[in-house]
C-alpha positions as CSV (number, residue, x, y, z in Angstrom):
1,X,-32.2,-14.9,8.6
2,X,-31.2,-13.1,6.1
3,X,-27.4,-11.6,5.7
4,X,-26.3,-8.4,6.8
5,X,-23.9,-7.3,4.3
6,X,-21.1,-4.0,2.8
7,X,-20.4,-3.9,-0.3
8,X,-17.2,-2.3,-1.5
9,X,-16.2,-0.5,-4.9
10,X,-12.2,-0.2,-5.3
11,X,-10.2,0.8,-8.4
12,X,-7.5,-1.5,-8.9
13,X,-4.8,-2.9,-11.4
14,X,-6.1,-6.2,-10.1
15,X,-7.5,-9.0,-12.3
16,X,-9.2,-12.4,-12.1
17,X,-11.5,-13.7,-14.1
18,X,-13.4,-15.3,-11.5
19,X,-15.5,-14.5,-8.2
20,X,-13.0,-15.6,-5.4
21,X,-14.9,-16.6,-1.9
22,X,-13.5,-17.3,1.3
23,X,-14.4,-16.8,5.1
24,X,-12.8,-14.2,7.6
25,X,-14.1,-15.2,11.2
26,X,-18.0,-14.8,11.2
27,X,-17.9,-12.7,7.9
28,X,-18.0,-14.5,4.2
29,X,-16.0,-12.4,1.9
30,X,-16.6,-12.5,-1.9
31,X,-14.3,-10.9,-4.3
32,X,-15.4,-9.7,-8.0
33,X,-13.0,-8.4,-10.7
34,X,-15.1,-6.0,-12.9
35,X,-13.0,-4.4,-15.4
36,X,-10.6,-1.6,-13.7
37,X,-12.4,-2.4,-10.2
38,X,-12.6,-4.3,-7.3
39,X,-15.8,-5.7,-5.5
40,X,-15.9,-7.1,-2.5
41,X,-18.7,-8.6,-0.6
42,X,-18.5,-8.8,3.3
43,X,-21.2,-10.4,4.7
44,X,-22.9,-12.0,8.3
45,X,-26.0,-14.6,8.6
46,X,-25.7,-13.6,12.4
47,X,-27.9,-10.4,14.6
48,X,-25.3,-7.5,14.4
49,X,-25.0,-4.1,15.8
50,X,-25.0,-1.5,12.8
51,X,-21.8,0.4,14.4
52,X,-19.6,-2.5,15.3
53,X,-20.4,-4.8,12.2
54,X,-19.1,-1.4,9.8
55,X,-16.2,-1.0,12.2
56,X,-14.9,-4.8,11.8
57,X,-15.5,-5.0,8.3
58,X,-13.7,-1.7,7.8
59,X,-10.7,-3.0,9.7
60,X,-10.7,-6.6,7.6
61,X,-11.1,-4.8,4.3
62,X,-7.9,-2.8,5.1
63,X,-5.9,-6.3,6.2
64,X,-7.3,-7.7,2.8
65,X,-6.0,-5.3,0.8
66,X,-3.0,-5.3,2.7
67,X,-2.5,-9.0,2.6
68,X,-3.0,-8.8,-1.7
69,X,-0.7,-5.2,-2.0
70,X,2.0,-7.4,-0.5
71,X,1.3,-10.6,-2.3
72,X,1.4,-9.2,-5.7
73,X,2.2,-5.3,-5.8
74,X,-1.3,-4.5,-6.6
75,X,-2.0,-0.5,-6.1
76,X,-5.2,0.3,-4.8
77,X,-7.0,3.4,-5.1
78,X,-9.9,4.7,-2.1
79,X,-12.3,2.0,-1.1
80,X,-16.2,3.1,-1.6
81,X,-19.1,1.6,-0.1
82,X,-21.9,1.3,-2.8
83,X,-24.1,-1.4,-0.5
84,X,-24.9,-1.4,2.9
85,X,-27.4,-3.7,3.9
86,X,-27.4,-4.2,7.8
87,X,-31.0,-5.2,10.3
88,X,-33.0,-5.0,6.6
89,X,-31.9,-1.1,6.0
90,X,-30.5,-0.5,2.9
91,X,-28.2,2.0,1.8
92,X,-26.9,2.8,-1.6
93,X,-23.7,5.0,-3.0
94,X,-23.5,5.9,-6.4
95,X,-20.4,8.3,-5.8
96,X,-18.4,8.0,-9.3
97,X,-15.5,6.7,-8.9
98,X,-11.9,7.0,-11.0
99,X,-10.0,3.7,-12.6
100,X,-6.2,2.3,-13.1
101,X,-5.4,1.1,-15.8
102,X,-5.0,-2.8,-16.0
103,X,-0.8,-3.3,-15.7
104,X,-1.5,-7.4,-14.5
105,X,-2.5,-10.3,-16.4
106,X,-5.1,-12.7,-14.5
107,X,-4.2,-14.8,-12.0
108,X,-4.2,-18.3,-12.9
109,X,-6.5,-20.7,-10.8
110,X,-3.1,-21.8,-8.9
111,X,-2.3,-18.1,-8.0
112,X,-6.1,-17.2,-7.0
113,X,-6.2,-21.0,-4.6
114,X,-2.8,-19.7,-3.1
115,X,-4.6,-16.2,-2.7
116,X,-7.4,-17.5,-1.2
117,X,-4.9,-19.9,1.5
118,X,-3.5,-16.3,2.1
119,X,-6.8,-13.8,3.0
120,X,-7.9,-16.8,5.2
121,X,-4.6,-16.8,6.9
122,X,-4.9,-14.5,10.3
123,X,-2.1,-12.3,11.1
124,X,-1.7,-10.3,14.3
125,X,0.4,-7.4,13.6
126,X,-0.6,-5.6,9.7
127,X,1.8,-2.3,10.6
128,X,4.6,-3.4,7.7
129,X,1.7,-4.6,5.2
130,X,-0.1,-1.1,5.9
131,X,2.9,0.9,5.2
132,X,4.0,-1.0,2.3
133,X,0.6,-0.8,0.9
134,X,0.7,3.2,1.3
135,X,4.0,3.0,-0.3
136,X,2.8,1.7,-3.9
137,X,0.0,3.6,-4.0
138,X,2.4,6.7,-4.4
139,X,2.5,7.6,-8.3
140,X,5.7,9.0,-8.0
141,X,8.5,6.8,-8.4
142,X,11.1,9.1,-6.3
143,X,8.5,9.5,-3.7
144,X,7.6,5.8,-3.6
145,X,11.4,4.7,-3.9
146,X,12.1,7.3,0.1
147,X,9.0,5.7,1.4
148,X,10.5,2.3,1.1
149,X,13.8,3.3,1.7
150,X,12.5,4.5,5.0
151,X,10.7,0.9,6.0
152,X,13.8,-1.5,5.3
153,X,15.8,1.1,6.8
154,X,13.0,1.0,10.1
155,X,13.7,-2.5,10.0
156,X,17.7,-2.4,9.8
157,X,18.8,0.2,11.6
158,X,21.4,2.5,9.3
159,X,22.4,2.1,5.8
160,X,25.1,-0.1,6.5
161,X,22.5,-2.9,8.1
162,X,20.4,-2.3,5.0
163,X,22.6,-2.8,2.4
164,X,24.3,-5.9,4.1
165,X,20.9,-7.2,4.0
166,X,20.6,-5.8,0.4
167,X,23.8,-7.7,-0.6
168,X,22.0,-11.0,-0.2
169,X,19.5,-10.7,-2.2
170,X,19.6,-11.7,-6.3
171,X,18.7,-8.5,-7.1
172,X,21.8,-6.9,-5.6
173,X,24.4,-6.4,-8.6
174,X,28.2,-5.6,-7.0
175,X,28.8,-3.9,-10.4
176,X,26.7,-1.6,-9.6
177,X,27.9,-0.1,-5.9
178,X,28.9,3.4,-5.5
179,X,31.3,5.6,-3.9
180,X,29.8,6.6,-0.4
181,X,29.4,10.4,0.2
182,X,29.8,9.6,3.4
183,X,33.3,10.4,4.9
184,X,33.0,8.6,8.0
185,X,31.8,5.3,5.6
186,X,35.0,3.3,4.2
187,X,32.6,1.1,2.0
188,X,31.1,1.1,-1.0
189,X,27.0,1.8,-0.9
190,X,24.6,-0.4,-2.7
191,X,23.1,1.2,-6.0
192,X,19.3,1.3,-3.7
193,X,21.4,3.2,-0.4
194,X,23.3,5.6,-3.0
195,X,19.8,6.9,-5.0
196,X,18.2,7.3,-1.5
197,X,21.1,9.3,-0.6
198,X,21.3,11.5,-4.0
199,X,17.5,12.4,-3.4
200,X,18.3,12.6,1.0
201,X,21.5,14.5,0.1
202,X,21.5,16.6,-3.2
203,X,24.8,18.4,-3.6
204,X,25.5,20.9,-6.5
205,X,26.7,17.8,-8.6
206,X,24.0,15.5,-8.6
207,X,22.2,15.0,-11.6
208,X,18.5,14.9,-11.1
209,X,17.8,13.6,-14.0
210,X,19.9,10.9,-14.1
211,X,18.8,9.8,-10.5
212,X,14.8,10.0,-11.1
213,X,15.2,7.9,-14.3
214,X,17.4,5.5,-12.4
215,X,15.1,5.1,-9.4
216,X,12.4,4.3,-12.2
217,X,14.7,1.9,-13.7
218,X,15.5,0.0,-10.0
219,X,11.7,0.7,-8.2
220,X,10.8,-2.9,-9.1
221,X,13.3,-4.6,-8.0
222,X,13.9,-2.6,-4.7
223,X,10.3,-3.4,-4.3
224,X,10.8,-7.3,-4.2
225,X,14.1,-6.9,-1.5
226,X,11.6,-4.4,0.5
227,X,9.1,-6.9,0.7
228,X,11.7,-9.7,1.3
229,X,12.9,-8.0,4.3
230,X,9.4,-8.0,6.2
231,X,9.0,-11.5,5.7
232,X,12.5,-11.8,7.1
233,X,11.4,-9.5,9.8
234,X,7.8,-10.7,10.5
235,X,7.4,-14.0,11.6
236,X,3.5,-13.8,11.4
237,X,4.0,-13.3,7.7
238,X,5.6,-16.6,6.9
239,X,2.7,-17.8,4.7
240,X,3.8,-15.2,2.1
């Protein structure tokens, strides 16, 4: 028989140098760094139903890219179809499509085997992958700083929960706490709590400026103790 089988175009700032193969349930999954793009490959040896077998590999492709955004900090732009190829009825795409620049270097054959161990590995709840995913695909590093503010704060509760947990973590610097504007709040506020604030909170005296090229300064970092605190948080993502 032969394979039914999607075929999916992404732009990406994700680079291997080569083809990466691995099984998801019935589905064999192939992926292919071309340049500024993704490929992946889903495909079934077994009789499928058009309408359910675009559904599940729509749902997998979203975990997968999930399951990568998370591993490495890899931003994704929209996932295109150029292949379907389901019951011997073909279908081709050739939308154009627009291109990140590469900002990774290749994975080394360690990284892509320890990939691999990780697209294989199921997981039953994606909600915090999802959401961090959506989070680095923001260009703006103001906007991408709130959205993560608002998912370790999800997780903890209030600002004071967060930057306990935040105060734990290598990346946390005491030098660099500041004065809470926050009357009822006798402590100081971690440098990540006191930016979300300036942008939450902007008084007369806040310096724009100064904040935005600040949060540019700290984004990477903050995304590490983000991503720390779902694993933390997430038991069914202790293989990362």
């Amino acid at each position: 028989m032969s394979s039914n089988h999607i075929e999916y175009s992404i732009p990406c700032s994700f680079l291997f140098d080569k083809p990466i193969e691995f099984n998801i349930g019935n589905l064999r999954v192939i992926l292919i760094s071309s340049l500024k793009i993704l490929l992946v490959k889903f495909e079934c040896y077994e009789e499928v139903d058009e309408s359910e077998f675009v559904d599940q590999v729509a749902v997998e492709l979203e975990k997968l890219l999930d399951k990568i955004t998370f591993t490495y900090s890899v931003k994704f732009g929209d996932p295109i179809i150029i292949l379907k190829s389901i019951a011997n009825k073909v279908e081709f795409s050739n939308r154009a499509i627009g291109k990140f620049s590469i900002v990774s270097p290749p994975l080394t054959d360690d990284q892509i085997l320890q990939l691999k161990r990780n697209l294989e590995e199921k997981i039953i709840d994606t909600t915090l992958l999802r959401m961090y995913r959506y989070a680095l695909k923001n260009d703006n590093a103001v906007e991408q700083f709130m959205f993560l503010y608002g998912i370790i704060n999800m997780l903890y509760y209030n600002q004071e929960n967060v930057d306990s947990f935040i105060q734990t973590r290598p990346q946390y610097e005491p030098m660099e706490d500041k004065d809470s504007g926050n009357p009822r709040r006798t402590s100081k506020e971690t440098i990540y709590t006191w930016l979300r604030n300036q942008v939450g909170h902007v008084k007369r005296r806040t310096d724009i400026d100064n904040v935005r090229s600040e949060i540019q300064k700290k984004l990477p970092s903050f995304q590490r103790i983000v991503k720390n605190a779902i694993i933390e948080k997430s038991r069914d993502l202790s293989t990362f």
